[in-house]
C-alpha positions in Angstrom: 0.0 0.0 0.0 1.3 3.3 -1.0 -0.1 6.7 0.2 1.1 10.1 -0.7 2.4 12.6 2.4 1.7 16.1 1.5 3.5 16.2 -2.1 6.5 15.3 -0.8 6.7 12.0 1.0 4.7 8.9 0.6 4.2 6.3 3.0 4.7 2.5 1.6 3.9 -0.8 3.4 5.1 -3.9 2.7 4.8 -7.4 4.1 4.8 -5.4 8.0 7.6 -2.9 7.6 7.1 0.3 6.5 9.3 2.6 4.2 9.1 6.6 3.8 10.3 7.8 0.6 11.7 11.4 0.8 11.9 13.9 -2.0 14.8 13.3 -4.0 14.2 8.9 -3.8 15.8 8.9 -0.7 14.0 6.0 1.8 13.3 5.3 5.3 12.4 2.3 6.8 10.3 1.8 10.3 9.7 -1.6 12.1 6.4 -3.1 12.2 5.3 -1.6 16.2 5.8 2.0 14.6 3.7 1.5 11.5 0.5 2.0 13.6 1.9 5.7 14.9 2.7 6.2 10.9 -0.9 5.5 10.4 -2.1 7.8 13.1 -0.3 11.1 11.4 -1.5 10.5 8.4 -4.9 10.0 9.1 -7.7 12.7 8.1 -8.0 14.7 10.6 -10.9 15.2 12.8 -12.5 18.4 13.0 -14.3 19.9 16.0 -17.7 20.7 16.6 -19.0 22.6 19.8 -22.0 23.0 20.9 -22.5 25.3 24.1 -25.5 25.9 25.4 -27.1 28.4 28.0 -25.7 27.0 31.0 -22.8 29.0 33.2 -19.7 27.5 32.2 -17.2 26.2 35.0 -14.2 27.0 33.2 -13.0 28.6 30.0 -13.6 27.3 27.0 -12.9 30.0 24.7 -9.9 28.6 22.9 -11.5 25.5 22.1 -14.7 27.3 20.8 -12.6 29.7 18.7 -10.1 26.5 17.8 -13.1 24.4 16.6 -14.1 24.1 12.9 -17.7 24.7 13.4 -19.5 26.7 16.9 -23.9 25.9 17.7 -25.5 28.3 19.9 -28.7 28.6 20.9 -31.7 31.4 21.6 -30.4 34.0 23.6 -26.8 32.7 23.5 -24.9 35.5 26.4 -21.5 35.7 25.9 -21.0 38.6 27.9 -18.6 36.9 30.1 -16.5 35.7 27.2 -15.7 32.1 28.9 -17.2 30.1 25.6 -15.6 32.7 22.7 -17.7 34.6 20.4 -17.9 32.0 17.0 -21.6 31.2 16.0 -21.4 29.0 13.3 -25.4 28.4 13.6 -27.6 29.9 15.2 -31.0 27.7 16.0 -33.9 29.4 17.6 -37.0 28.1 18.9 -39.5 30.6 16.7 -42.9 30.1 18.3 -44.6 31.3 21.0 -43.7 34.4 23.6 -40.1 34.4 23.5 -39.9 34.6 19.8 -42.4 37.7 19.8 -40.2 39.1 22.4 -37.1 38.8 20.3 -38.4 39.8 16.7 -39.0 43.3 18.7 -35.7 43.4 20.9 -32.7 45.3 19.4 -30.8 44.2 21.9 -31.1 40.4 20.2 -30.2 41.4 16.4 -27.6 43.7 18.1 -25.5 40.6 20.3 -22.8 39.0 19.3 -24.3 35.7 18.6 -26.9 36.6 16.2 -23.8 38.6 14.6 -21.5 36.6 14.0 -24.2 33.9 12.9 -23.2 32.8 9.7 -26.7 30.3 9.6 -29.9 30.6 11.7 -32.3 27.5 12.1 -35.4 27.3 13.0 -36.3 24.1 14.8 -40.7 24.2 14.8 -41.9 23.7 11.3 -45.3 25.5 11.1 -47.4 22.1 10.3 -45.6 21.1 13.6 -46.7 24.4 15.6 -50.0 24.0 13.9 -50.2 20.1 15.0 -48.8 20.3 18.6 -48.3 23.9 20.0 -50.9 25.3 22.3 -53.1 28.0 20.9 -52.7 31.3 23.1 -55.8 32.7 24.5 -58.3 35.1 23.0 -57.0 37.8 25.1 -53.5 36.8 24.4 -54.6 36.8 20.5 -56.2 40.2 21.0 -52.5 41.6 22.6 -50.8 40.4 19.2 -49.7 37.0 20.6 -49.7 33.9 18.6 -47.9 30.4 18.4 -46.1 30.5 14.9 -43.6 33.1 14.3 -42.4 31.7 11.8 -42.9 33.8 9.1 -42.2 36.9 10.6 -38.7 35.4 11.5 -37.7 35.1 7.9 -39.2 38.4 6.8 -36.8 39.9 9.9 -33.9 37.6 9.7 -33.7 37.8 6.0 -33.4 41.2 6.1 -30.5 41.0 8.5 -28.6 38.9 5.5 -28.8 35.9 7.2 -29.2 32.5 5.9 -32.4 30.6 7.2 -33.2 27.0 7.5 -36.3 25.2 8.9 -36.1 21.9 10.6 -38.1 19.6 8.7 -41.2 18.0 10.4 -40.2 14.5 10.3 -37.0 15.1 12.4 -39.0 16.7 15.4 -41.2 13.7 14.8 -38.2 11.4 15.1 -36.5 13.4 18.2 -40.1 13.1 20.4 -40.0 9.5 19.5 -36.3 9.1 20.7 -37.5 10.7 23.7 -40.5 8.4 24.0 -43.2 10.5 23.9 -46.3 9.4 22.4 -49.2 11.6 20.3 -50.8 12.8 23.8 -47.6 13.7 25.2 -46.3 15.8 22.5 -49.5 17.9 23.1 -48.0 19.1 26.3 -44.1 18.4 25.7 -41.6 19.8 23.8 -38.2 18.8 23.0 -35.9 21.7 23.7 -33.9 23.8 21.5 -30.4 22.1 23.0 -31.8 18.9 22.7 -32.9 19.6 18.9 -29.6 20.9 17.9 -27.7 18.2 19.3 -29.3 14.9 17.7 -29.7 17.4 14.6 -25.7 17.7 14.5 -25.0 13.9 15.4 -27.4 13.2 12.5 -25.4 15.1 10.2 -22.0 15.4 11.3 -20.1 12.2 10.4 -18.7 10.4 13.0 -15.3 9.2 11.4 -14.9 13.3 10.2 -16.3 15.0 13.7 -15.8 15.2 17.2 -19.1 16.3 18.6 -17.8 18.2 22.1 -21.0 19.9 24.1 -20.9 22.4 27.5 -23.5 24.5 29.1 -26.0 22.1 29.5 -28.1 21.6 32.6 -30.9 19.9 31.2 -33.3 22.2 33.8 -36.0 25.4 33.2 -39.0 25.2 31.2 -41.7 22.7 32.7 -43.0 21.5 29.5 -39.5 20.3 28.6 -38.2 16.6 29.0 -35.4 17.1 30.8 -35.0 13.8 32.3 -35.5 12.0 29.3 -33.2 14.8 27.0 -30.5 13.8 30.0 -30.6 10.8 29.6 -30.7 10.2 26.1 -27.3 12.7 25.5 -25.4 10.8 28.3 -26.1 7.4 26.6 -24.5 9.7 23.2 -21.4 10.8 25.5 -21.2 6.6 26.8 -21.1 5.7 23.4 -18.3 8.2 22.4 -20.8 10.1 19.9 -20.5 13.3 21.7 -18.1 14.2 24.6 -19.6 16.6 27.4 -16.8 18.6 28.5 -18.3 21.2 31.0 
């Protein structure tokens, strides 16, 4: 077997013993217990994913967020105290209900560094799912402006921003309820969360053998119509398997 080591060197192996040939046909042979660290440097390398959630951080992680090849945040992503570095990669937002009403009309969002330095925003509630499985607000509510599905008022404010917007499609939230075992009647009162979303959404398409999946600032507490045990559970049995790493 013969591989080529950036343009200059190629690594040959034969019958056990491995031979480096230099620029110039010059050779180098290696005994058969080093040919597995020859292996190892020329191997693709791995890139880096974070994902960093809401949580207070313990420690700081900003070289490894700015070192890392790709950066998820989430919602109102603070990084005011600068321990998780300022690269957003993707942003994913959860664009129903209050909190997205409240946002659309805060400067203060569109002005953080987060939605900034965003390159993509998702959106993780496809309207058929809002339309399905979201709780209506009440009349009153309706008669203050609120409503369930921002969804389209989020692209008309994003997209003026120059931001690149994505919907999660309706099957994967389907999926992600059924990987946290909730049935039809539950997902009438239950939500996965935003974190939880983003996560199986980047083990799905991240490629193991190219990505390591690294994840902080989880606490897996807050909102009462959130799984949290279940959305615990279900990452740590990720992080047993070596899928994702939780590092803070």
């Amino acid at each position: 077997m013969s591989l080529l080591l950036r343009g200059e060197l190629s690594l040959s192996i034969y019958s056990g013993n491995a031979f480096v040939i230099l620029s110039g046909g010059r050779t180098g042979g290696f005994p058969p217990p080093y040919i597995h660290l020859l292996k190892a440097v020329i191997a693709p390398m791995t890139q880096t994913l974070l994902i960093v959630g809401n949580g207070a951080l313990s420690r700081d992680l900003s070289a490894i967020a700015e070192d890392a090849q790709y950066v998820i945040r989430f919602n109102d992503a603070r990084l005011d105290d600068g321990r998780s570095g300022t690269r957003c990669d993707l942003l994913i937002l959860a664009n129903a209900n209050k909190p997205m009403q409240r946002r659309l009309t805060d400067p203060d969002f569109f002005g953080s560094p987060a939605f900034s330095n965003a390159r993509e925003i998702m959106l993780v509630y496809h309207p058929e799912i809002i339309r399905r499985y979201h709780w209506r607000s009440s009349l009153l509510s309706r008669l203050k402006g609120r409503r369930a599905d921002w969804t389209m008022q989020t692209i008309q404010v994003i997209g003026k921003a120059g931001k690149e917007i994505r919907i999660m499609p309706p099957q994967f939230y389907l999926d992600s309820c059924q990987e946290l075992g909730l049935d039809e009647k539950a997902m009438h009162s239950v939500v996965p969360s935003t974190g939880f979303l983003g996560i199986r959404y980047a083990i799905d398409r991240f490629p193991a053998q190219e990505w390591r999946i690294r994840l902080c600032g989880f606490t897996w507490e807050g909102w009462k119509r959130h799984a949290w045990d279940g959305e615990r559970a279900w990452v740590q049995a990720q992080a047993e398997a070596g899928r994702v790493e939780i590092i803070c």
